[in-house]
C-alpha positions as CSV (number, residue, x, y, z in Angstrom):
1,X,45.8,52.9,-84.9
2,X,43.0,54.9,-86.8
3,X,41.8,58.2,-86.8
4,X,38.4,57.3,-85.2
5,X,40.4,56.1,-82.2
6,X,42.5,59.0,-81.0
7,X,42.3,62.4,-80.3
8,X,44.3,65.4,-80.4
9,X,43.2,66.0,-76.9
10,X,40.9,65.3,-73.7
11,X,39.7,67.5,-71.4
12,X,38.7,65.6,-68.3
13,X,36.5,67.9,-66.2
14,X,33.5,70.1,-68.3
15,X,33.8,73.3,-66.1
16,X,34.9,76.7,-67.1
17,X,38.0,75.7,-67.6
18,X,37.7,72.8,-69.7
19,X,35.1,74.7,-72.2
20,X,37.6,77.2,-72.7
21,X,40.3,74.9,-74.0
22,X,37.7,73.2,-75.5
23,X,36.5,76.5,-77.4
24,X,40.4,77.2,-78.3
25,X,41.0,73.7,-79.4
26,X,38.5,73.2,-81.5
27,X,38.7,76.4,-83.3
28,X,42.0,75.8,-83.9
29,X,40.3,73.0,-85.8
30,X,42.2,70.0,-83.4
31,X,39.9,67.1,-82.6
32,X,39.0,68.0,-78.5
33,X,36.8,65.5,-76.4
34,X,35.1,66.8,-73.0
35,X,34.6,64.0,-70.6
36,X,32.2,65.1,-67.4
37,X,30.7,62.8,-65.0
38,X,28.0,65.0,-63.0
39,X,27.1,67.9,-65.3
40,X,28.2,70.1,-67.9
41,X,29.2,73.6,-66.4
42,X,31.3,72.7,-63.1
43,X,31.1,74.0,-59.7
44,X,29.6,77.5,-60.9
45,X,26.6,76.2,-61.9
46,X,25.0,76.5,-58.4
47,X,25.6,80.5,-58.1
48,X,22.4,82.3,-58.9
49,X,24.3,85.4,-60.0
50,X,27.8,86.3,-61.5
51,X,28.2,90.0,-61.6
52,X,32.1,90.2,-62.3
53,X,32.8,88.3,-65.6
54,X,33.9,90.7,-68.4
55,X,31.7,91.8,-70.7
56,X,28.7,89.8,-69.4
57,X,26.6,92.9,-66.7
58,X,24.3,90.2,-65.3
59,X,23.8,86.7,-65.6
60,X,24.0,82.5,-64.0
61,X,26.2,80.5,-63.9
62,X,24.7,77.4,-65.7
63,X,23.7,80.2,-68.4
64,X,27.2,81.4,-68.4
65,X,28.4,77.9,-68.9
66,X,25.6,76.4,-71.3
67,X,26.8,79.4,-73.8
68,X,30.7,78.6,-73.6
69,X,29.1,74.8,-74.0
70,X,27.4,75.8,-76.9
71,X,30.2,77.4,-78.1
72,X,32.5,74.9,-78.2
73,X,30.2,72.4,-80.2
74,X,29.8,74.7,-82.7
75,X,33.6,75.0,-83.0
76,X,33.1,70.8,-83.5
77,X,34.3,70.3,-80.1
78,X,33.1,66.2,-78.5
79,X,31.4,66.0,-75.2
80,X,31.3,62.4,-73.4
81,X,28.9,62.3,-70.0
82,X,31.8,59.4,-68.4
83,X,33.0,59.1,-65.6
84,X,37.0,58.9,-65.7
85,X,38.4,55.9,-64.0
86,X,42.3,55.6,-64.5
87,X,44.7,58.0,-66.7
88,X,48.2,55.9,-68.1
89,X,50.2,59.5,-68.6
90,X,53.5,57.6,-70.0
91,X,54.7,58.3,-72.9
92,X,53.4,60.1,-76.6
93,X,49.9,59.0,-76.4
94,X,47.8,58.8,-73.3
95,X,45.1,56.2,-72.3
96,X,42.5,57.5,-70.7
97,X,39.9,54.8,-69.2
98,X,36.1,55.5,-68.6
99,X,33.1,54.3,-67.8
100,X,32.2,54.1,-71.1
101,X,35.5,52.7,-72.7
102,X,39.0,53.3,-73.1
103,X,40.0,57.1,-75.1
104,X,43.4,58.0,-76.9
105,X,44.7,61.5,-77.3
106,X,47.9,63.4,-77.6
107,X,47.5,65.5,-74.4
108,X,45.4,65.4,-71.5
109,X,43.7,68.7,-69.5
110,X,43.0,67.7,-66.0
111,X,40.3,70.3,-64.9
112,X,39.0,68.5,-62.4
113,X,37.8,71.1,-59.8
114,X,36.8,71.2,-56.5
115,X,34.3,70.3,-53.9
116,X,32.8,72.1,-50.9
117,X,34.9,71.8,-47.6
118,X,32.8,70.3,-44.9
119,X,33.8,72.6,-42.2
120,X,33.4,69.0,-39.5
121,X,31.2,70.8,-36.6
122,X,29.3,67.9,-34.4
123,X,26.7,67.5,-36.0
124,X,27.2,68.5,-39.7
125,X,27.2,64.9,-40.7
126,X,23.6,64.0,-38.8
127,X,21.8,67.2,-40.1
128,X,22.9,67.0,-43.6
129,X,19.7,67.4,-45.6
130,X,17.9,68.5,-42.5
131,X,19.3,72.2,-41.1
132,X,22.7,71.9,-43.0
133,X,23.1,72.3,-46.6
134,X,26.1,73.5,-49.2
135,X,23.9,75.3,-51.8
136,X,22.1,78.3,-51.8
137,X,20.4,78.1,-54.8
138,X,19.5,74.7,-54.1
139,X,18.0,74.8,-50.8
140,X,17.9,78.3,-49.7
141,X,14.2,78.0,-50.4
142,X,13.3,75.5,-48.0
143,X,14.5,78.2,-44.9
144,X,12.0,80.7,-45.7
145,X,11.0,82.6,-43.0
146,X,13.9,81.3,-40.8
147,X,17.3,82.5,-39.1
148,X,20.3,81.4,-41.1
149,X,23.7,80.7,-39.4
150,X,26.4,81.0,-42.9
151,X,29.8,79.5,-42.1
152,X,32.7,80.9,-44.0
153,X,35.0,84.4,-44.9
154,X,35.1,84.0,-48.6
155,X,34.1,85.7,-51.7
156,X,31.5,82.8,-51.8
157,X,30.1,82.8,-48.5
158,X,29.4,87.1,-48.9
159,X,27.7,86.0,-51.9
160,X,25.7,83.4,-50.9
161,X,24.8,85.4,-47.3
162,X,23.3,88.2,-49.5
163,X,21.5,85.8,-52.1
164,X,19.7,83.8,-48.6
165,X,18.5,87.3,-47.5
166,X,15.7,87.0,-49.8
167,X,14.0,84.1,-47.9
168,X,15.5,84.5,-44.4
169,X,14.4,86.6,-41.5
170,X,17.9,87.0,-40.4
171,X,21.7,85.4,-41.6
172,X,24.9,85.8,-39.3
173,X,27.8,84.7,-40.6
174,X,30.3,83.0,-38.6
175,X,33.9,84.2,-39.9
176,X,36.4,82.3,-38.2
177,X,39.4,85.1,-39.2
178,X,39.0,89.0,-38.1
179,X,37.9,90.1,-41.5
180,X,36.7,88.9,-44.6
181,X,39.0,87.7,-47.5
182,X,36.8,88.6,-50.6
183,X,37.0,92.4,-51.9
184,X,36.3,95.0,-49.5
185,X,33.5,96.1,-51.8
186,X,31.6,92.9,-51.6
187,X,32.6,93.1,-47.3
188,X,30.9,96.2,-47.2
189,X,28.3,95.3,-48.7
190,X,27.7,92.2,-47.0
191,X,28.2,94.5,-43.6
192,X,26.1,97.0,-44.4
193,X,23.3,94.4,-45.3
194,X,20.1,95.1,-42.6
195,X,19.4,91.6,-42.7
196,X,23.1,90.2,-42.1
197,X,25.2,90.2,-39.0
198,X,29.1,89.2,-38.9
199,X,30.5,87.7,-36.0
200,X,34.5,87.4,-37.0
201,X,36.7,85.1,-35.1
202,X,34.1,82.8,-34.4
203,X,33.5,79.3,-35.4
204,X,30.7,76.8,-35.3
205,X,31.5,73.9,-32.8
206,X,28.1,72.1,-32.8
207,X,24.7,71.8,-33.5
208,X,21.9,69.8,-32.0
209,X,18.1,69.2,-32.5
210,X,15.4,66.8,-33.1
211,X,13.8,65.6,-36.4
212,X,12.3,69.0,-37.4
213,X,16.3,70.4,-37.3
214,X,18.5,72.3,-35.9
215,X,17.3,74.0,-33.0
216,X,20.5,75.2,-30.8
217,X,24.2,75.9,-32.1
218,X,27.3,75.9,-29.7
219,X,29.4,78.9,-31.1
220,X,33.2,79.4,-30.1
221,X,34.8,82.8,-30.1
222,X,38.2,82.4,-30.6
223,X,39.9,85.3,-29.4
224,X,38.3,85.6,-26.2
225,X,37.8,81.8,-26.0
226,X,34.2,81.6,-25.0
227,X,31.6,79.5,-26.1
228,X,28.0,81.0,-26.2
229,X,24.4,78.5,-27.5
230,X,22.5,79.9,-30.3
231,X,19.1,79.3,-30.2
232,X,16.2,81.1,-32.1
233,X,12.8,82.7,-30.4
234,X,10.0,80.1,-29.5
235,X,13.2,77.2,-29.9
236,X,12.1,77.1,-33.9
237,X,14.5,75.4,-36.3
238,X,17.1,77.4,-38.2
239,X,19.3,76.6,-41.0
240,X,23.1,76.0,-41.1
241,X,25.1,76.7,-45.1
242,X,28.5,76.0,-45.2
243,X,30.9,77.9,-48.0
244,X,34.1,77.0,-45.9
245,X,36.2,77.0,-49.3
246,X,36.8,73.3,-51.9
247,X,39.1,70.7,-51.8
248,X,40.5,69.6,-54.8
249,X,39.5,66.6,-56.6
250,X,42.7,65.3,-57.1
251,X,42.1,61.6,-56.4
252,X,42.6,60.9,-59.9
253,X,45.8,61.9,-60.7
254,X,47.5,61.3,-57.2
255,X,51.3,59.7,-57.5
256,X,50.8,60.4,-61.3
257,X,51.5,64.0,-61.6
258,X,53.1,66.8,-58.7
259,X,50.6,68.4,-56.3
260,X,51.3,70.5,-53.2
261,X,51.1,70.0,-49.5
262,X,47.3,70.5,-50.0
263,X,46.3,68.4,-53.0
264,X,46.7,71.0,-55.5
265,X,47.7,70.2,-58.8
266,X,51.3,72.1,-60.0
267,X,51.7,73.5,-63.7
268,X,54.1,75.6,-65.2
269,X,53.3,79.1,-66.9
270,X,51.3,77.2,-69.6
271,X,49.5,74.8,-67.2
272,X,52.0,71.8,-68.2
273,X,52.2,69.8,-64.9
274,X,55.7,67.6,-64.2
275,X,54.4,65.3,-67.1
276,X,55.0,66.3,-70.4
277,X,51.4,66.2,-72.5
278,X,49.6,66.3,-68.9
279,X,48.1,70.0,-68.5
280,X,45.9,71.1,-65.9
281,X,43.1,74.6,-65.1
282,X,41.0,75.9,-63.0
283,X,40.2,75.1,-59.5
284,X,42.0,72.1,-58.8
285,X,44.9,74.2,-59.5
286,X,47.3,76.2,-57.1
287,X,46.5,80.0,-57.3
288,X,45.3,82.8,-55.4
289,X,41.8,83.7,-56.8
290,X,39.4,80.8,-57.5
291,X,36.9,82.5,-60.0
292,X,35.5,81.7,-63.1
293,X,37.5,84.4,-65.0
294,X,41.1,83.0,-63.6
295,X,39.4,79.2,-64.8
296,X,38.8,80.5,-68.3
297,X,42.5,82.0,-68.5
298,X,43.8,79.4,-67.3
299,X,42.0,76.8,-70.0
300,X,43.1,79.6,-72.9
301,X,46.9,78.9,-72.0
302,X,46.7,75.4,-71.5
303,X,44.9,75.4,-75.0
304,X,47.3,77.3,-76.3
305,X,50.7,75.1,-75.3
306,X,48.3,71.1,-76.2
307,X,48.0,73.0,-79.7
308,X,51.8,72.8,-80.3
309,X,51.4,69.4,-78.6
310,X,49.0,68.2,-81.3
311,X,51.3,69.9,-84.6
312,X,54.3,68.2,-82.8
313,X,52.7,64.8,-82.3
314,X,51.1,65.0,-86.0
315,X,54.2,65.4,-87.3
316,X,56.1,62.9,-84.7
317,X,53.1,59.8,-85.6
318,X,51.9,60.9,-88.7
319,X,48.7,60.4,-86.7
320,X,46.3,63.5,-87.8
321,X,42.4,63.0,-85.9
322,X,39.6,64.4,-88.0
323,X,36.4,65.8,-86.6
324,X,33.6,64.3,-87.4
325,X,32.0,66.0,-90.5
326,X,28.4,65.3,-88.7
327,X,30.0,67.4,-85.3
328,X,31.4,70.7,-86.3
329,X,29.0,73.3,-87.3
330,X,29.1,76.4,-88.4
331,X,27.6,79.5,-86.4
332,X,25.2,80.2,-89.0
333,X,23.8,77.0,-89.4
334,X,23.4,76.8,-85.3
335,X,21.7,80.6,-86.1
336,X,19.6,78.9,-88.3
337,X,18.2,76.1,-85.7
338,X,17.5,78.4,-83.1
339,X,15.1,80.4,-85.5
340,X,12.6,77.9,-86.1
341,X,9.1,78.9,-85.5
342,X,8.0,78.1,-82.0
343,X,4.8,76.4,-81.3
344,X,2.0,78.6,-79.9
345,X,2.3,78.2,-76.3
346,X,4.5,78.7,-73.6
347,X,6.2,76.0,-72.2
348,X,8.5,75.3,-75.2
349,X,10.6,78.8,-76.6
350,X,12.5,78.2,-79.9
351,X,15.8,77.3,-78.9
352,X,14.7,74.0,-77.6
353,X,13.0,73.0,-80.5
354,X,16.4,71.5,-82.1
355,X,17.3,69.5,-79.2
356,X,14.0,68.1,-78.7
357,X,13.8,66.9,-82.7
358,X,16.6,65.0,-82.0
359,X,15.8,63.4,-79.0
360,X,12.5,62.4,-80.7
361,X,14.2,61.2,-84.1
362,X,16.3,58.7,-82.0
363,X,13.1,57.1,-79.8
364,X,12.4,53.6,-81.4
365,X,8.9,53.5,-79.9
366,X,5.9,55.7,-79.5
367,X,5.3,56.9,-75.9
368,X,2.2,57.5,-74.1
369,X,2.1,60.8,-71.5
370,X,-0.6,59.9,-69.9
371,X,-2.2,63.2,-67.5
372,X,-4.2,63.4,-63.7
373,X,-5.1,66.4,-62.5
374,X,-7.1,68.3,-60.6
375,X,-9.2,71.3,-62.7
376,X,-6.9,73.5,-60.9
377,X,-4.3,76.3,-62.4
378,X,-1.6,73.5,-62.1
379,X,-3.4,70.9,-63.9
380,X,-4.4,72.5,-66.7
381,X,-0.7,73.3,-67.2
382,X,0.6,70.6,-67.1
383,X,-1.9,69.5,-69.8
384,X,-1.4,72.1,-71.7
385,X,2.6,71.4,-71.8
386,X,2.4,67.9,-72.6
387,X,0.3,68.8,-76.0
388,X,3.1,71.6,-76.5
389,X,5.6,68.3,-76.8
390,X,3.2,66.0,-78.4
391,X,2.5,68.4,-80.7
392,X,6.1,68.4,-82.2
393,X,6.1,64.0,-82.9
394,X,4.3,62.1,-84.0
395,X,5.6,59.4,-81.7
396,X,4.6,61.6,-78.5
397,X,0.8,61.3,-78.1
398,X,-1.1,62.7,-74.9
399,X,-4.0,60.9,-72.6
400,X,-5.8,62.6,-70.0
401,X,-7.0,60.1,-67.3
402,X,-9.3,60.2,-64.0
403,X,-8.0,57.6,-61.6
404,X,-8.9,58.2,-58.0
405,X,-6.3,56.0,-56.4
406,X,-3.4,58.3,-58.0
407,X,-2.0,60.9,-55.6
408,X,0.0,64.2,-55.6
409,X,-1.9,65.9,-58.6
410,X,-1.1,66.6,-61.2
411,X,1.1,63.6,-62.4
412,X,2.6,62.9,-66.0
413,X,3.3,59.4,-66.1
414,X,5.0,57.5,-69.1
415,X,3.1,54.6,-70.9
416,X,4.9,52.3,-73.6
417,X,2.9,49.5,-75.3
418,X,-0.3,50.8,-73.0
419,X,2.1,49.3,-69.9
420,X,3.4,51.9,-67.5
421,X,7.1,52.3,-67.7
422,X,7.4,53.5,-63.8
423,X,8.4,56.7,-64.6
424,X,6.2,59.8,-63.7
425,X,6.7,63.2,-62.8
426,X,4.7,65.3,-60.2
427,X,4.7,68.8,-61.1
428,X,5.3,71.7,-64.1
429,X,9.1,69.7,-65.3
430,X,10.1,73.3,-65.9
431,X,13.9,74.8,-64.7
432,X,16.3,72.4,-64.5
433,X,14.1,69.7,-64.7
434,X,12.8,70.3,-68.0
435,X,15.9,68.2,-69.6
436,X,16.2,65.7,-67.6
437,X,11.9,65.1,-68.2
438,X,12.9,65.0,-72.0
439,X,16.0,62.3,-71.1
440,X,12.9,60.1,-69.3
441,X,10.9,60.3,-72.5
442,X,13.7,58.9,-74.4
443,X,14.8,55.9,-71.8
444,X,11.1,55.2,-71.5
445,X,10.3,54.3,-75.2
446,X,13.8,53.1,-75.8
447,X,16.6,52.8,-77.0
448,X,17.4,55.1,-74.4
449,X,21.0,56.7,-73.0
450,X,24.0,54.2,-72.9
451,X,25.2,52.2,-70.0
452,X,27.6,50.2,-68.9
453,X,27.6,46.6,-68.5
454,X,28.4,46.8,-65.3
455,X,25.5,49.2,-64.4
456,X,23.2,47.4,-66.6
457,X,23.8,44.3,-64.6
458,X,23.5,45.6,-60.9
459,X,20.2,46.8,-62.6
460,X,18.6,43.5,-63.8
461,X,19.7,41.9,-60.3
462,X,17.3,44.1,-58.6
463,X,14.1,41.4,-57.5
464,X,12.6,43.3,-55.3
465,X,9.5,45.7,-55.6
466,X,11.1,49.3,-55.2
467,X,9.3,52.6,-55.5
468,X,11.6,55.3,-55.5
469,X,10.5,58.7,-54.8
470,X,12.7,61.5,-55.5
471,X,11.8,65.0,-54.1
472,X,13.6,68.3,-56.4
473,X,13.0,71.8,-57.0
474,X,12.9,73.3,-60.4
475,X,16.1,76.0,-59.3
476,X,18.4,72.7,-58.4
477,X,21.2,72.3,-60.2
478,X,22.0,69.4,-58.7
479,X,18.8,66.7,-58.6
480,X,18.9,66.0,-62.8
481,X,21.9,63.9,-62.1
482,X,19.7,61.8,-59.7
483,X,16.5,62.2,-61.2
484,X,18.2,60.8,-64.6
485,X,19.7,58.0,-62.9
486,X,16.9,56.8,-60.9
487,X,14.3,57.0,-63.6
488,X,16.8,55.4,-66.3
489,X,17.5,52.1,-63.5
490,X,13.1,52.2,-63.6
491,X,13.1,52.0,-67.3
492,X,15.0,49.2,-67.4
493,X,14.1,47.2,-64.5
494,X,10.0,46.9,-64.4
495,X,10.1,46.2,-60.3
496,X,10.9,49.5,-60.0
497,X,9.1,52.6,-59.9
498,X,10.6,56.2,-60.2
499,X,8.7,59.5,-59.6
500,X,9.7,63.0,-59.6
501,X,8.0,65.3,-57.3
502,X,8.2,69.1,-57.2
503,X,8.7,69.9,-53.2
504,X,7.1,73.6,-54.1
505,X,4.0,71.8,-54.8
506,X,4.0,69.4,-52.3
507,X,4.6,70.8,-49.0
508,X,3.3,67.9,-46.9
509,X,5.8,65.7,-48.3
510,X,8.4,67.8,-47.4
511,X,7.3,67.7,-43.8
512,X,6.4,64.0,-44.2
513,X,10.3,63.4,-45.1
514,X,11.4,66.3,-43.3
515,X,13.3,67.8,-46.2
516,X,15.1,70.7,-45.9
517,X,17.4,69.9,-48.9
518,X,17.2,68.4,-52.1
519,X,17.8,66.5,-54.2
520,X,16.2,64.2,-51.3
521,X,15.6,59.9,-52.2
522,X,13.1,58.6,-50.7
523,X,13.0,54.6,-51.1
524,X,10.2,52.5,-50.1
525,X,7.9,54.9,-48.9
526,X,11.0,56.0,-45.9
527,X,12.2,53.1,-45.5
528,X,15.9,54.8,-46.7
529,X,16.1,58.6,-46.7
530,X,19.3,60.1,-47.9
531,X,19.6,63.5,-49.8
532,X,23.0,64.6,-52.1
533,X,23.5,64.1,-55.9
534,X,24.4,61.0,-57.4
535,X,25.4,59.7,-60.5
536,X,23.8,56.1,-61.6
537,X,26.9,53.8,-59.7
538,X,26.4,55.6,-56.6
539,X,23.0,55.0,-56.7
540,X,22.9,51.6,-57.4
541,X,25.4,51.1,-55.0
542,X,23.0,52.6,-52.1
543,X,19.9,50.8,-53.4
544,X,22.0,47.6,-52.7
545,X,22.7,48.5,-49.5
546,X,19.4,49.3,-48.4
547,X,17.9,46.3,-50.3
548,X,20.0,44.2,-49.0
């Protein structure tokens, strides 16, 4: 077996606690690969504000994250965007099998994490998308103006209650214990909020409504066991946001390693589960505070114990993995990067100049950004960025064009070969949407990201005209993963057509589609509507279904 082929460890799972073992790990200068499937960051990427991790007054979560991210590849720490598909935990070396190939390593860190609980109210299933939503951040938007019903007693749901405040009229939160079981300073602050009321010991039972949403909600006290309706003045729509706690993602490693009643993964006191090599942090682990500060301790010890795993196993194999010489880097030279002269301008800062030189170095063709707008504030911005890019390759050039029959202004649509690629975006791609507009550039004039061959083939069996409209907001931290997978299946298949559309701009789509969540995938111009992220399998597997 070579060096190439094996590593000291994997870290399956690229949330707080799998950077932090990565950061330790590769430090300690032992070869560490990251495998994520969704995104970089974990679970805390959607909260809008952490106020409570040491040393850090004020910041997000995705920043948070992106740092210890950063971090870690400077340290020369490997990050693989796989899904994992099957773990062999036997013996000295484990297999680990993804979506893009098999991996090799000494020891394996299982961070996994968790999802949000559906809380299962009638109803929660139906108005998904449309009155009930999981994310804050993501949708919180799309209720301005409106009441706001908040399901849960947790740190998170005190959190979120306060961050909704800013677009709501009104928020009660349904607390289906008598008090809260976050801090008593966040409780009292939540209860002293003029714009929050706490009902404890009651529980959502149901929700009904029409197209438009959620109009009435059957509420069930559950010490006096009465029910009571909830409706809203003038019977207007009003938004549902469950934070009813996670369930591990444990699917993975069930009947391979111990977990508890609930799906929990068990570790010792260095986060070694019953199988020796097999480690395990953050929140798909057993413990009584889920927060990013427990996740980051708990990938420091687990670092800490696959360290001694590594020296024993060099020593056991004679098996030694070398980084890369073209991965680590050292601080100064990532210093170095970040200080290049920005162009004038302000849609591109410094630090993104190094990540966009690369992605332009590796495009094997010249791309085309062709512009239509309007000569409104919008337009001209969007012109304006696209020269920013152009500006910095020679490969990138920009077009502005006046086509009547082109709607939702303004539009930046792709153009290889003078041939539209089918991918466009409607909107400023600012937020979280500026990377995943770069990623388009780069699958539209080729090579583009890797795929799977089994991906790559449910892509070329698609014969039938599809236009796919995705609807996002720039604060989403979940619509790149769809927006990436739905524009990458349009580069590659010519039948189908993938644009991006801002919902902040477009408000008549929104009540077109009645979207009150995003990411939201329109196909066919409604003949499927479905909202939630997902990755490119997932999606392919629903365009089958609805193609037939």
């Amino acid at each position: 077996m070579s060096e190439v082929q094996i590593y000291d460890a994997v870290v399956v799972g690229g949330g707080p606690a799998g950077l932090t073992a990565a950061i330790y790990l590769a430090r300690a200068r032992y070869r560490v690969l990251v495998v994520e499937k969704d995104r970089f960051g974990g679970q805390i990427t959607i909260t809008h504000e952490v106020v409570n991790y040491p040393g850090i007054e004020n910041t997000s979560g995705e920043a948070l994250t992106n740092t210890m991210r950063v971090q870690a590849q400077n340290f020369g720490a490997e990050f693989l965007l796989a899904e994992v598909t099957d773990l062999n935990l036997d013996g000295d070396i484990k297999t680990i099998e993804t979506s893009k190939g098999q991996l090799k390593a000494f020891s394996v860190l299982v961070s996994t994490g968790a999802n949000p609980r559906r809380v299962g109210f009638i109803g929660e299933d139906e108005f998904r998308g449309r009155g009930v939503a999981y994310c804050a951040t993501c949708d919180g938007e799309f209720f301005t103006g409106k009441e706001l019903l908040v399901i849960g007693g947790g740190y998170a749901s005190a959190e979120e209650a306060m961050f909704l405040t800013r677009y709501a009229t009104k928020v009660t939160i349904l607390v289906r214990k008598g008090e809260f079981s976050c801090a008593k300073s966040i409780a009292d602050e939540v209860m002293n909020h003029p714009k929050i009321n706490v009902l404890f010991n009651h529980e959502l039972k149901s929700v009904e409504g029409s197209d438009m949403g959620i109009t009435k909600a059957t509420i069930f006290n559950n010490k006096t066991n009465e029910e009571f309706e909830y409706k809203v003045a003038d019977n207007d729509t009003f938004g549902v946001f469950v934070f009813a706690g996670y369930v591990p993602n444990t699917t993975l490693v069930k009947d391979k390693i111990a977990l508890d009643e609930s799906g929990y993964v068990i570790t010792d006191k260095d986060m070694q589960t019953n199988v020796p090599g097999v480690f395990a942090g953050g929140d798909v682990c057993i413990k009584t505070l889920r927060q990013v500060v427990t996740a980051t301790s708990d990938g420091a010890l687990a670092a800490a114990a696959m360290e001694k795993v590594a020296a024993t196993m060099h020593e056991k194999t004679g098996i030694v993995p070398v980084v890369p010489n073209a991965i680590r880097k050292a601080p100064e030279e990532n210093r170095a990067s970040l200080s290049e002269e920005a162009p004038s301008g302000s849609f591109i800062s410094s630090e993104m100049i190094p990540q966009l030189n690369a992605v332009f170095e590796r495009m094997g063709s010249n791309l085309e950004i062709c512009v239509t707008k309007n000569d409104d504030a919008k337009g001209i911005e969007l012109l304006s960025a696209m020269n920013e890019l152009a500006a910095l390759s020679d490969k990138v050039t920009v077009k502005e064009l006046e086509d009547s029959s082109v709607q939702d202004l303004p539009v930046a649509r792709f153009f290889k070969d003078g041939k539209y690629t089918g991918v466009g975006f409607h909107g400023i791609p600012g937020g979280h949407e500026f990377s995943s507009f770069v990623l388009a550039m780069y699958n539209a004039a080729g090579p583009g990201q890797p795929i799977d061959d089994a991906d790559l083939d449910a892509i070329k069996a698609i014969d039938k005209e599809v236009n796919i409209k995705v609807l996002i907001s720039l604060s989403c931290t979940m619509c790149p993963d769809l927006v990436v997978a739905a524009q990458r299946i349009a580069s590659l298949n010519e039948k189908v057509t993938t644009e991006v559309y801002d919902l902040n701009l477009y408000a008549d789509l929104r009540s077109q589609y009645k979207v009150m969540s995003v990411p939201c995938l329109v196909i066919n111009d409604g003949q499927d509507i479905s909202f939630g992220r997902k990755n490119m399998t997932e999606l392919l597997d629903h365009l089958k279904k609805v193609l037939g």
